[in-house]
C-alpha positions as CSV (number, residue, x, y, z in Angstrom):
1,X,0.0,0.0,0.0
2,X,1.0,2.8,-0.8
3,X,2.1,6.2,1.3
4,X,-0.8,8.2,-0.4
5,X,-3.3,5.1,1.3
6,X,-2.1,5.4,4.6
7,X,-2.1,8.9,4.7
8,X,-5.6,8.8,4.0
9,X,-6.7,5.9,6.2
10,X,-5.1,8.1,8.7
11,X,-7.0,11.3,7.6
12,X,-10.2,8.8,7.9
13,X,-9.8,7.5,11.3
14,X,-8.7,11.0,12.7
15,X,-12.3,12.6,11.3
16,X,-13.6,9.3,12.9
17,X,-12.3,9.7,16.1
18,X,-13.2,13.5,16.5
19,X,-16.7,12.6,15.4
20,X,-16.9,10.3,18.2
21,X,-15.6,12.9,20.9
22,X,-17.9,15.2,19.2
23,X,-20.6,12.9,19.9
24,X,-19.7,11.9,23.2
25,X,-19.0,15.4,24.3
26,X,-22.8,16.5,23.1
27,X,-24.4,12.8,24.5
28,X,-24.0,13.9,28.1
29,X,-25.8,17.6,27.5
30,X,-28.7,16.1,25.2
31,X,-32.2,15.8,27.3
32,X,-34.0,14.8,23.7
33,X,-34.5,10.9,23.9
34,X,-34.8,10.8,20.4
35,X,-31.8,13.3,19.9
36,X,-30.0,10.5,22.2
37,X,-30.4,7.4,19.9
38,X,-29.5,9.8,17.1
39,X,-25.9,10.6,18.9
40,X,-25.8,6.9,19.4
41,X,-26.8,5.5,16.2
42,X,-24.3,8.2,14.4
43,X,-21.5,7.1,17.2
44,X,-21.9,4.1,16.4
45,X,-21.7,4.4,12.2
46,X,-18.0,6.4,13.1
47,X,-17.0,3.7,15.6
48,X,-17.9,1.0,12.6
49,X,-15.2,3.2,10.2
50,X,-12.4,3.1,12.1
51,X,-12.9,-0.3,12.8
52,X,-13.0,-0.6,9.5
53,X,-10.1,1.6,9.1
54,X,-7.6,-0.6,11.5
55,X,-8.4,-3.8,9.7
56,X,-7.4,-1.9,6.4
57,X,-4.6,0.3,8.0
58,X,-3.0,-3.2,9.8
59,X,-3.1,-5.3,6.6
60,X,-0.2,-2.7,5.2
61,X,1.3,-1.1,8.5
62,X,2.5,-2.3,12.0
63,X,1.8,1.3,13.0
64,X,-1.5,2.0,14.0
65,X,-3.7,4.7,12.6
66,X,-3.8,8.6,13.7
67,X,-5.9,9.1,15.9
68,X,-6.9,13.0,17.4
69,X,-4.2,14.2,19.5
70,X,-5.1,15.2,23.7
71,X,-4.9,18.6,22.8
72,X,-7.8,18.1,19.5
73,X,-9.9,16.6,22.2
74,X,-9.4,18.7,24.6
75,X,-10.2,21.6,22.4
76,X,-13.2,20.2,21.4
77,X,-14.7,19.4,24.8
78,X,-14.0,23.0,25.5
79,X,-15.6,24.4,22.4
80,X,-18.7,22.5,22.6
81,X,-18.7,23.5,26.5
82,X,-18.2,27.0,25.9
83,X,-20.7,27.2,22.6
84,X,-23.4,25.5,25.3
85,X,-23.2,27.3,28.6
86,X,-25.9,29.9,27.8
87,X,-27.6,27.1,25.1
88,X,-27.7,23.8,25.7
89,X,-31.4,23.1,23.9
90,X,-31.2,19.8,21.0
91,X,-31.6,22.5,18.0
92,X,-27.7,24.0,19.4
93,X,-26.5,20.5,20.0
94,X,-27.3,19.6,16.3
95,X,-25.8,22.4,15.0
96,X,-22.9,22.5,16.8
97,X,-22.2,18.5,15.4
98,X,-23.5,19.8,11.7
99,X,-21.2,22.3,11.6
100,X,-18.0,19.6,12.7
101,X,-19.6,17.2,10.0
102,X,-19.7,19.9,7.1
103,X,-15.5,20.2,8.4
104,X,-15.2,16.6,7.6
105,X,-17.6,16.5,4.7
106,X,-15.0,19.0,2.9
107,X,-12.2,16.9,3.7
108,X,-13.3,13.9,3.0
109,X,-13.8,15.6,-0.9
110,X,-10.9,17.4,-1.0
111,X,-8.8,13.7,-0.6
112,X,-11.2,11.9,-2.9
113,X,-10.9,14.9,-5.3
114,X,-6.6,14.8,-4.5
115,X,-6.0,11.6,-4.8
116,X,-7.6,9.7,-7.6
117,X,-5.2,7.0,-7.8
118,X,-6.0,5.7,-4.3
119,X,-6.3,2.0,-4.0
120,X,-9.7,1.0,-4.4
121,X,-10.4,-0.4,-1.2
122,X,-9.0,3.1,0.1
123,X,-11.5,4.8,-1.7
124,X,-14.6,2.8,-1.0
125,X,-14.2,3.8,2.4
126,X,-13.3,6.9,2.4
127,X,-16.7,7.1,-0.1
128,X,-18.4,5.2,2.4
129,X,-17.4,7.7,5.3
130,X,-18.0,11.4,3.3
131,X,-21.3,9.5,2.3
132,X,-22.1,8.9,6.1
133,X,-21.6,11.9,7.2
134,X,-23.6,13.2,4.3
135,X,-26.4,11.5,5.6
136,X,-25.5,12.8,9.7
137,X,-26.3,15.9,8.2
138,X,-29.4,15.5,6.8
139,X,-30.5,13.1,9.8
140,X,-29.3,16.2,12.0
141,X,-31.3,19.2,10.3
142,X,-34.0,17.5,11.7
143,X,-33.0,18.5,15.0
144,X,-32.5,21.9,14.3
């Protein structure tokens, strides 16, 4: 496999793993039952990537993937903390986790738009994840 396909995988599990801090971070502020299978269901389709993404990533590399670094997660437990002190109803929740989405939406298009020689398997997940969080969005307006 080549560099370009780790790199990538990396880039994949990274946006992953932030979506899942995202998620858990909001979980614990959500009063919406509803809203709360939601977070879960969507934790759930980002835990099932990078998964996905360590099985790839191991097959080529004894490294593991990237993950987001302390700090990442630290500053995103702060931002959603300090974006909810004064508003902590579903509708900011959702947009606070659209808004991270649309970040990894554009990413996600940027590599499958860079890299077009990507192994195949590479890019059927990384089509699979932009596509997922496509959907997140759209599940999410909803809450809105």
């Amino acid at each position: 496999m080549e560099n370009q396909d780790l790199n990538i995988l990396d880039e994949i599990n990274k946006g992953a793993t932030m979506g899942m801090n995202a998620i858990s971070f909001v979980t614990d502020k959500a009063e919406d039952d509803n809203f709360r299978d939601v977070l879960n269901t969507e934790y759930n389709k980002y835990e099932d990537i990078s998964r996905r993404v360590n099985r790839l990533y191991n097959n080529y590399s004894a490294k593991e993937p990237h993950e987001t670094s302390p700090m990442n997660k630290m500053m995103t437990w702060y931002g959603i903390q300090m974006k909810t002190m004064m508003d902590s109803t579903t509708s900011k929740l959702s947009e606070l986790l659209m808004q991270g989405t649309n970040m990894g939406i554009i990413e996600g298009r940027r590599l499958i738009n860079q890299n077009p020689h990507a192994a195949d398997n590479v890019k059927s997940i990384l089509h699979e994840f932009v596509t997922m969080q496509e959907d997140s969005v759209e599940t999410l307006k909803k809450y809105l």
